[in-house]
C-alpha positions in Angstrom: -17.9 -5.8 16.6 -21.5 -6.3 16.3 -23.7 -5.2 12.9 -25.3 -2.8 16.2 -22.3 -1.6 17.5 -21.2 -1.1 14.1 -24.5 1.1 12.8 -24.1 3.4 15.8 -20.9 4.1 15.1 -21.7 4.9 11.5 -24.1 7.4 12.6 -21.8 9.5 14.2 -19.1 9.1 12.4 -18.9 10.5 8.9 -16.8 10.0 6.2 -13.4 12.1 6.2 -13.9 14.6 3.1 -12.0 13.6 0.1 -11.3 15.1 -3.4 -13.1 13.4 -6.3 -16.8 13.0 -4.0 -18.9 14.8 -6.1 -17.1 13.7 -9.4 -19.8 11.9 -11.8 -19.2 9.8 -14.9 -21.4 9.0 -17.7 -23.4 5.5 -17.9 -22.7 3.6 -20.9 -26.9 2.8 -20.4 -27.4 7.0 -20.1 -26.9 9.0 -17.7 -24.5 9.9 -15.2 -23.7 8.7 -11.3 -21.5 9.5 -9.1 -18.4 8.2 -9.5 -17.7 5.7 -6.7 -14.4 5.3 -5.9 -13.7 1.7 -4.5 -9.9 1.1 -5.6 -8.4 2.5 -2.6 -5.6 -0.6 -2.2 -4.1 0.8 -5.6 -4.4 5.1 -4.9 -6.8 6.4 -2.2 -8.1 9.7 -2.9 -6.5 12.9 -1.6 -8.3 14.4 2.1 -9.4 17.7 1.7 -7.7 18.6 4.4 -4.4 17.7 2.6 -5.4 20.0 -0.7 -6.1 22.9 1.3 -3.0 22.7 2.9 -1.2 22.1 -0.2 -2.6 25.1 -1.3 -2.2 27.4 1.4 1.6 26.7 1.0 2.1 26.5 -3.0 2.1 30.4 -3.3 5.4 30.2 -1.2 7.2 27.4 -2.6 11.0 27.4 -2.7 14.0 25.3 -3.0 14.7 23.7 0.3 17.8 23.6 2.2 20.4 25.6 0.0 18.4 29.1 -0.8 19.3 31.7 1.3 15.5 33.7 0.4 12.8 33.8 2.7 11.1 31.5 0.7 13.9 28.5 0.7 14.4 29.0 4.5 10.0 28.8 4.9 10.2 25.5 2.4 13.1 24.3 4.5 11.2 24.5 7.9 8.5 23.3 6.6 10.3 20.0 5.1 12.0 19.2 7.8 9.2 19.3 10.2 7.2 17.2 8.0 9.7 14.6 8.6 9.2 15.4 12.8 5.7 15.0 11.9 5.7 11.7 10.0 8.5 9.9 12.2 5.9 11.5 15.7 3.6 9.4 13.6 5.0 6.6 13.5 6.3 6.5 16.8 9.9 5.8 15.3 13.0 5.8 18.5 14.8 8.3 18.5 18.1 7.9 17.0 15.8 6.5 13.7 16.6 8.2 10.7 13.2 9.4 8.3 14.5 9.1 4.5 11.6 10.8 1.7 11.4 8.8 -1.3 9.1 8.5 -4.4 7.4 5.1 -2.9 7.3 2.3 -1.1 8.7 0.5 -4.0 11.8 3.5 -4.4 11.7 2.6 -0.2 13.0 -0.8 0.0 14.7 -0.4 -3.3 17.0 1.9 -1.4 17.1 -0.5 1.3 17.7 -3.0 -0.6 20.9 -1.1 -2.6 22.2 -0.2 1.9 21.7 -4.3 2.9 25.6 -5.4 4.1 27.1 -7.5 1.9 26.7 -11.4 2.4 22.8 -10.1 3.7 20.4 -13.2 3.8 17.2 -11.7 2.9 13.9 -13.7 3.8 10.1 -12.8 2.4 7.2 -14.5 2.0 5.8 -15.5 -1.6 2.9 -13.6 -0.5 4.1 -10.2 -0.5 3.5 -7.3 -2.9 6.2 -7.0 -5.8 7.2 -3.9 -3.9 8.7 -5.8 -1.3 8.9 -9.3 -3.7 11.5 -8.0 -6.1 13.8 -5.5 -4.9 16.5 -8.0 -3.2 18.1 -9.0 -6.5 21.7 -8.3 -5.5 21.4 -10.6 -2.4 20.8 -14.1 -1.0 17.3 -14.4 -0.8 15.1 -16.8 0.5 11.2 -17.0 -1.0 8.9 -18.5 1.9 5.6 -20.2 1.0 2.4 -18.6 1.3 0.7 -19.7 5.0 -2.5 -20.8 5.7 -2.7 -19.1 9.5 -0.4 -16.2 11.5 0.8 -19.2 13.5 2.1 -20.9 10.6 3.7 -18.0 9.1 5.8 -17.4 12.4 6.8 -21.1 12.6 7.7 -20.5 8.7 9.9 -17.4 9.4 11.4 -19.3 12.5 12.3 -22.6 10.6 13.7 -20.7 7.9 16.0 -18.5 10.5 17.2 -21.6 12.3 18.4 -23.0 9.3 20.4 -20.2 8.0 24.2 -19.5 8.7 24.6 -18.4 12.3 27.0 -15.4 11.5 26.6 -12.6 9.2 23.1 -10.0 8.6 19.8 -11.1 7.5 16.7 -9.3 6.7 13.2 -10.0 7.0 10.7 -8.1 4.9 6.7 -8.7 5.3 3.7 -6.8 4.9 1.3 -5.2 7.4 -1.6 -6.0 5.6 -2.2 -8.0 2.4 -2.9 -5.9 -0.9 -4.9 -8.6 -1.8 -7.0 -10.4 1.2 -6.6 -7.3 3.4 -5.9 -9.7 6.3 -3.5 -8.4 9.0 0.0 -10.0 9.6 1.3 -11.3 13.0 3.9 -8.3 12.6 5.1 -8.2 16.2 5.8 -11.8 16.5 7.5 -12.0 13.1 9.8 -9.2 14.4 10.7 -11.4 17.7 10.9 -14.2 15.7 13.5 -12.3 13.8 15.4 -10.6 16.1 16.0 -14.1 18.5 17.8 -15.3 15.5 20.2 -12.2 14.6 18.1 -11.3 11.8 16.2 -7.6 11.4 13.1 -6.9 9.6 11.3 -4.2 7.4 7.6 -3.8 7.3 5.9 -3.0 4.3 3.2 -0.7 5.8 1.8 0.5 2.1 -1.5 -0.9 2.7 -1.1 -0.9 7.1 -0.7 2.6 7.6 -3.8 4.0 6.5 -6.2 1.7 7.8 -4.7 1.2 11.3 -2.1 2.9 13.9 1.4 2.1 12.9 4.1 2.9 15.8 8.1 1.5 15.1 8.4 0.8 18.8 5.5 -1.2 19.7 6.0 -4.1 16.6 9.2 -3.4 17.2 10.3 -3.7 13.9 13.7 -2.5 11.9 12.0 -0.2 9.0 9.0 0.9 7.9 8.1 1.7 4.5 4.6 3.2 3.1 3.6 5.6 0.3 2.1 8.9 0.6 -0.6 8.1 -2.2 -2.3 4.6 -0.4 -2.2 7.8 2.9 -4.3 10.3 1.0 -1.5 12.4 0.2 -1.2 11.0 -3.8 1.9 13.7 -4.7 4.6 11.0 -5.4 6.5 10.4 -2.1 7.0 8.0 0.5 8.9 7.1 3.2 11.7 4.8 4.7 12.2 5.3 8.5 14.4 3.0 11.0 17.8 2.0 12.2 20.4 4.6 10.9 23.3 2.5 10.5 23.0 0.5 7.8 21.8 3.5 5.2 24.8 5.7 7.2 27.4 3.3 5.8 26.0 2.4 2.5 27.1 4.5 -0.8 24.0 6.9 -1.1 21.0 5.9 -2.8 21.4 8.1 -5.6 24.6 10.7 -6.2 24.0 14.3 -6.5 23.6 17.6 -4.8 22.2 17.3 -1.2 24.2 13.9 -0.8 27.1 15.3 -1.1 28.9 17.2 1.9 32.3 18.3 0.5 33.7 17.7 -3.4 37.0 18.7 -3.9 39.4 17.6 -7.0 42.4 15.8 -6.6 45.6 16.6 -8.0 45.4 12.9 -10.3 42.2 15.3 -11.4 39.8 12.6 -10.0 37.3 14.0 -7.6 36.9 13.3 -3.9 33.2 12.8 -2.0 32.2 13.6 1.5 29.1 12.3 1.9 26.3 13.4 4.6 25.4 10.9 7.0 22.0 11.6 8.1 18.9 11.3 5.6 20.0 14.2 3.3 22.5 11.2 2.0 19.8 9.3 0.5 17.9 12.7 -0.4 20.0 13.7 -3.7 18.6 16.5 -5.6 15.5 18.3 -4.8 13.3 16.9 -2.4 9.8 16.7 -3.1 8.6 19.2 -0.5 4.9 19.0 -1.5 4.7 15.1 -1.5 6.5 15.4 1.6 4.3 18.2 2.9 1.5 16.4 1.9 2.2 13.0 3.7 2.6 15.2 6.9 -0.7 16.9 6.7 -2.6 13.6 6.5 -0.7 11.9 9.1 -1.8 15.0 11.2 -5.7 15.0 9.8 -5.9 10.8 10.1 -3.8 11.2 14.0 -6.8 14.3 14.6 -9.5 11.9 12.7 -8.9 9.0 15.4 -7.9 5.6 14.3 -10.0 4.1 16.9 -12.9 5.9 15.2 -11.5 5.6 11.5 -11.2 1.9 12.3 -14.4 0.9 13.8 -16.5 2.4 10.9 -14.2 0.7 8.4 -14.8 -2.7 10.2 -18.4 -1.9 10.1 -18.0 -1.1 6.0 -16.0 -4.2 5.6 -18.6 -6.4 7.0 -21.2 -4.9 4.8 -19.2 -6.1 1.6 -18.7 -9.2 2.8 -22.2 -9.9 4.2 -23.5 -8.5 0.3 -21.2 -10.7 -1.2 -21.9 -13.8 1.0 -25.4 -13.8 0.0 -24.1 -14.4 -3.7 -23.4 -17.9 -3.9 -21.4 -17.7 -6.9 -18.9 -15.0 -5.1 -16.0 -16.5 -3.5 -14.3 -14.2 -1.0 -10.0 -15.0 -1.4 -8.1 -15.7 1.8 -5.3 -16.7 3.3 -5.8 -16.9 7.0 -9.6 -17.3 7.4 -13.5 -15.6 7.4 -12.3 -14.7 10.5 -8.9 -12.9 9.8 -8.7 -9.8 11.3 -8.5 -7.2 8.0 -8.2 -3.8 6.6 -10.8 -2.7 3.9 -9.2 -4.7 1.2 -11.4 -7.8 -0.3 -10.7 -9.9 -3.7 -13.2 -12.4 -4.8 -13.6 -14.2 -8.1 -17.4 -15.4 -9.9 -18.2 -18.2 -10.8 -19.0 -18.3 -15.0 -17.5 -14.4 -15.5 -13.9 -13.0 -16.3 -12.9 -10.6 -13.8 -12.1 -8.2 -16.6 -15.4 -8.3 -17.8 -17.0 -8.1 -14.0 -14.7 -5.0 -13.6 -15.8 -3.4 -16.8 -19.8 -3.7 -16.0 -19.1 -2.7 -12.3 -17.8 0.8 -14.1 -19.4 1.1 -17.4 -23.0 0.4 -16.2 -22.5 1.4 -12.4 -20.0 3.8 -12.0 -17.8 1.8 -9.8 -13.9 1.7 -10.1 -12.9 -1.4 -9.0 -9.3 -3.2 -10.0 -9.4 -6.8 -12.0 -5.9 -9.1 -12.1 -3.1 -10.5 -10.2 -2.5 -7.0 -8.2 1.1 -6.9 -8.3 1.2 -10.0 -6.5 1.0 -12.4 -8.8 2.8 -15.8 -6.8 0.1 -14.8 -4.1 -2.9 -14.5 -6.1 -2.2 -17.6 -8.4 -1.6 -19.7 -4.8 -5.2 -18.7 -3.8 -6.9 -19.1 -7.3 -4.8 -22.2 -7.8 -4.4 -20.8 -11.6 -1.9 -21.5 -13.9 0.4 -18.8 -14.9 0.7 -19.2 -18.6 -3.5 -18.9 -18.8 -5.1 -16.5 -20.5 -8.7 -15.4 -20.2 -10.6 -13.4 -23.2 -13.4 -10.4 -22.0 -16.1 -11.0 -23.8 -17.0 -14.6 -22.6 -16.7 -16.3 -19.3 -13.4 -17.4 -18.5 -14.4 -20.0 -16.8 -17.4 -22.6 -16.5 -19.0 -22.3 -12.6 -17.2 -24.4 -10.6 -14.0 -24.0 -12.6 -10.8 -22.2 -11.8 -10.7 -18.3 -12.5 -7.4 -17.0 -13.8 -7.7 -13.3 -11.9 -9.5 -11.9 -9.5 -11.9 -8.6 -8.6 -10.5 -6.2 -6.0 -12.7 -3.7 -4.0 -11.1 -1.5 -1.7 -12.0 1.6 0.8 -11.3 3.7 3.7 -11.7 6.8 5.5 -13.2 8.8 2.7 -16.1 5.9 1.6 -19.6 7.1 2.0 -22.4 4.0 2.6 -24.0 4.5 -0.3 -20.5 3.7 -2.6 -20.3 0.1 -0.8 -24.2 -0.2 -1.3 -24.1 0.5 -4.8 -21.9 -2.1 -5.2 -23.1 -4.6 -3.3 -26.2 -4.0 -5.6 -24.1 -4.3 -8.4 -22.2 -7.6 -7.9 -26.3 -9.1 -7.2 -27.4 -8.1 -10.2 -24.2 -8.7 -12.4 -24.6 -12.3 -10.9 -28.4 -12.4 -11.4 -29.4 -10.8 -15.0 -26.2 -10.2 -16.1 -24.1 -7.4 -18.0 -27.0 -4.9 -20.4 -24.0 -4.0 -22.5 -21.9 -6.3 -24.9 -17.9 -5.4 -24.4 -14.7 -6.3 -26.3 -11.0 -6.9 -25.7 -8.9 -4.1 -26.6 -4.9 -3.4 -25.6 -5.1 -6.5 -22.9 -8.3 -4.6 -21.0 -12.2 -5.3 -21.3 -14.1 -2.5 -22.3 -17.6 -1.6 -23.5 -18.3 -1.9 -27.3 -19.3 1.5 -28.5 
């Protein structure tokens, strides 16, 4: 899209109102701004539209699915149409099944506790710890990071080929990186998977809110995403996909809800019926809020337009980098390419400054929240800073000389709810940082970089 294109659609396309925009927070140099809110990769701020409806239902909150009151059977409706509402939204088949968890993490940990047993599990170093670490129990296979989508299918396809030819295996990648933002070749992963037997789960944490996410057309296994990276931050997520592996694994977690029918035995041992649908990964009760929640911003986002949402995001996007390309001392990270398709998700590193440090300025002299690390992705962001794992930056001086490796990186992140002026500011920001440096001296303290009082 050009810069054209792009500035007319930003004139007719506003920002989608979000909690926390006129928030302000005090200047270490005086003052106060307003708080700009660029961290959406790690918790995007909650719509509006999803707190008002919160509120409109929190005078009639009940237990769901066991209370015979008014107020149980209203909570119940409304529970299990949020689930119609989310799986509608994600364009899931119809005999999918639409589990509510905590997370994506507490997602494919429960998928990961449902794989067969024998499962070959296949991911990419690249991927977030979410989807990195929760296949402990089986046979996993760690893929290097790619340098292009075509490589990373030919990866995934050499890997496949090479793997026993009987038994299940399980593919698990992200939609979009949590640190480059780049999109992934998702659909041709999943037929890359499928001709060889194996199924796949997309980690959509960082996919979902950025861009149109339907089961059928990637044709993938699972989805997994969490409610508070989909401006609904109340501490639920979702798995949805193929019923048959969660139907016949124990459930998730044991408890009320799971169970069908528990009757003693005459040894006086007890005897488990377990449901078969969702409720048997659901134990104990639901978080009908989060749940709620996730529903009402699946319906504002749907409402919103992605083709809108998306096309002033691009047009954000290539504001930051333009700013940041006219910094010579900024290097943008990346896997694929300048010319990666991507979601508003950039990491870069600067030349002479600890991230830690950059990150502190950007919010104690500019009222920017950025994020500064590895971003729970550490194999991934070590391949692309080339870093060694066992270094160790301090705050108060550069961790590096220009021209010398960095040992973490700066995230800045946005979406639906970003006004101009936020990604201005910090475009600003990272010029002057670079040019005069930081007005106010800061000091290491628990691990973090923060202004010396």
């Amino acid at each position: 899209m050009s810069v054209s294109t792009a500035a007319a659609t930003q004139t007719i396309c506003a920002p989608l109102p979000v909690l926390g925009r006129d928030v302000t927070v005090p200047l270490v140099t005086g003052g106060e701004v307003g708080y700009a809110a660029l961290d959406y990769a790690a918790s995007a701020p909650a719509l509006q539209r999803v707190w008002d409806d919160v509120a409109a239902y929190a005078p009639y909150y009940g237990s769901v699915h066991r209370g015979a009151g008014y107020l149980s059977q209203l909570s119940t409706d409304l529970f299990e149409n949020a689930r119609r509402t989310v799986a509608e939204f994600l364009d899931c088949r119809a005999d999918d099944q639409l589990v509510f968890t905590r997370s994506t993490t507490d997602s494919l940990n429960l998928l990961a506790a449902a794989l067969p047993a024998d499962c070959q599990v296949f991911v990419f170093e690249t991927e977030h710890h979410a989807s990195l670490l929760p296949w402990k129990d089986a046979r996993v296979t760690y893929l290097d990071a790619p340098r292009t989508p075509r490589q990373a299918v030919a990866t995934l396809e050499s890997a496949l080929a090479g793997r026993a030819p009987h038994g299940p295996a399980l593919v698990c990648v992200t939609g979009a990186s949590n640190v480059t933002g780049e999109l992934w070749p998702v659909r041709e992963l999943a037929a890359a998977a499928h001709a060889h037997g194996a199924r796949i789960v997309l980690d959509a944490a960082q996919l979902a809110p950025h861009h149109p996410v339907s089961v059928r057309d990637l044709d993938v296994d699972w989805v997994a995403f969490s409610g508070h990276k989909l401006y609904a931050p109340f501490g639920s997520g979702v798995l949805a996909g193929r019923a048959d592996w969660l139907r016949a694994a124990e459930p998730y977690l044991a408890g009320g809800g799971a169970s069908r029918k528990v009757t003693r035995r005459q040894d006086g041992g007890v005897d488990v019926e377990w449901h078969e649908g969702a409720a048997r990964h659901e134990a104990g009760s639901p978080n009908v809020i989060g749940a709620y929640s996730i529903a009402s911003a699946c319906k504002a986002l749907t409402e919103a337009g992605f083709d809108t949402l998306v096309a002033r995001e691009q047009y954000l996007v290539e504001k930051v980098r333009t700013g940041l390309a006219d910094v010579p001392e900024v290097r943008i990270l990346s896997l694929f390419g300048d010319d990666a398709p991507r979601v508003g998700v950039i990491s870069f590193v600067v030349d002479g400054w600890n991230s830690s440090h950059f990150a502190a300025a950007l919010s104690a002299e500019y009222g920017i929240g950025v994020r500064d690390g590895l971003f729970c992705a550490h194999p991934l962001v070590r391949t692309l800073l080339g870093s060694d794992p066992q270094s160790q930056g301090e705050c108060g001086a550069p961790e590096a000389a220009p021209g010398e490796k960095s040992l973490n990186a700066i995230r800045v992140s946005f979406g639906a709810g970003t006004p101009d002026e936020h990604v201005d500011r910090f475009v600003t920001a990272v010029r002057e940082l670079v040019t005069e440096g930081a007005t106010w001296t800061y000091r290491t303290e628990d691990g973090r970089c923060v202004p010396a009082v």
